[in-house]
C-alpha positions as CSV (number, residue, x, y, z in Angstrom):
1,X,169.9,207.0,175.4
2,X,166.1,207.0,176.2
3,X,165.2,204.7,179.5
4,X,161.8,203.1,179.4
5,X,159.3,205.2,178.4
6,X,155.3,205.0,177.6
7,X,154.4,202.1,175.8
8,X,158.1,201.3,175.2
9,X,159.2,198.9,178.0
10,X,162.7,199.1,177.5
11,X,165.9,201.6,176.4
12,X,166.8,203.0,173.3
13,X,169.9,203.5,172.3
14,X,170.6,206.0,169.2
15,X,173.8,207.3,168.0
16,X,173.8,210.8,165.7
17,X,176.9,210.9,163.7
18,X,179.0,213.7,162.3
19,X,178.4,212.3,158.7
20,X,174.7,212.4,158.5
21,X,174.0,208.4,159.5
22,X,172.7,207.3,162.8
23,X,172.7,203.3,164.9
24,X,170.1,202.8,167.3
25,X,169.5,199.9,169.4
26,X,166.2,198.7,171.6
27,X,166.8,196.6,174.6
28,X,163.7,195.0,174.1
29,X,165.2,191.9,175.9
30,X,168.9,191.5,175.5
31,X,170.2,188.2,176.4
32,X,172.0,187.4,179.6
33,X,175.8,186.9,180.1
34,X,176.8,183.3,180.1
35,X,173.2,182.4,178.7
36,X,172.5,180.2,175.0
37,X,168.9,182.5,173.1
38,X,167.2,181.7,170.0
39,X,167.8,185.8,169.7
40,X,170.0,188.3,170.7
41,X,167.1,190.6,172.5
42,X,168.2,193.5,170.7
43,X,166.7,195.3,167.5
44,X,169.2,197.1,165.6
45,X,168.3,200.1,162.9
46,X,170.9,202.4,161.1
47,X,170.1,205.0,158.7
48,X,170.4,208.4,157.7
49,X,169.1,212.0,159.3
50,X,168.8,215.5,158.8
51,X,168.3,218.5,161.3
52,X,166.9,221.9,160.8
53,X,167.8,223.1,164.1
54,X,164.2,222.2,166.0
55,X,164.1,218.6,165.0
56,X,166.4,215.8,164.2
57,X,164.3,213.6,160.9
58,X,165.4,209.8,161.0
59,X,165.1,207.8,157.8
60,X,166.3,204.0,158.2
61,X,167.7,202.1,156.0
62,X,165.7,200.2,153.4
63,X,165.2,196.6,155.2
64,X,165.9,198.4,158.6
65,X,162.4,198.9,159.6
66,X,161.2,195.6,159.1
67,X,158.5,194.4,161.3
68,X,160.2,193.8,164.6
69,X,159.1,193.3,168.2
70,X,159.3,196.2,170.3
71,X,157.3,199.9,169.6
72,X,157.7,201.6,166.5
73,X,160.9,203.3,165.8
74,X,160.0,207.4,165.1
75,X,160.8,208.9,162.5
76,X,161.1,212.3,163.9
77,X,162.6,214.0,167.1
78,X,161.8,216.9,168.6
79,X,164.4,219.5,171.2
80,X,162.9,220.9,174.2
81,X,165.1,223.1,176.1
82,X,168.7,221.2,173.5
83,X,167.5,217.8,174.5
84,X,165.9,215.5,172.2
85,X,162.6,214.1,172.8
86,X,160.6,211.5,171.2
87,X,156.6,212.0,171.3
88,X,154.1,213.6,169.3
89,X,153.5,215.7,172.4
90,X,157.0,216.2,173.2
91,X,155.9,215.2,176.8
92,X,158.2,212.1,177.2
93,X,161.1,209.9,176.1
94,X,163.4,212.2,176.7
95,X,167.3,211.1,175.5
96,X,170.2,211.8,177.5
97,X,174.4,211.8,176.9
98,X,175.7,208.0,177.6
């Protein structure tokens, strides 16, 4: 999971799979307990990645990057020190163990 970060207001949830598929999930602006929304708040993407050892590549589904609220979803993450991180800089958004 990557807490609010930069331009991205909200979490990002992404899940790396043994079999080569990933699920992530924004929190843009998930709905309340108890409450009736148009929308659930939540953008969901799930795809497919590959790793060469210094960067995890993210390739969604076809449909799955449909225009969407929220900040782009990257197609690319970096490690810094094991940890993933998602910038071109690798200076932020920085995803940690749930």
């Amino acid at each position: 999971m990557s807490p609010t970060c930069g331009a991205r207001k909200y979490p990002r949830e992404l899940d790396l799979g043994a079999d080569g598929r990933f699920a992530a999930r924004d929190l843009v602006s998930p709905c309340p307990a108890n409450a009736a929304c148009v929308w659930s708040g939540i953008v969901e993407r799930k795809g497919t990645f590959t790793t060469n050892g210094a960067s995890v590549s993210l390739t969604p589904d076809a449909g799955s990057q449909a225009k969407s609220p929220g900040e782009a979803f990257p197609n690319e993450l970096a490690f810094q020190d094991g940890v993933p991180i998602e910038a071109p800089d690798h200076s932020h958004c920085v995803y940690k163990k749930r």
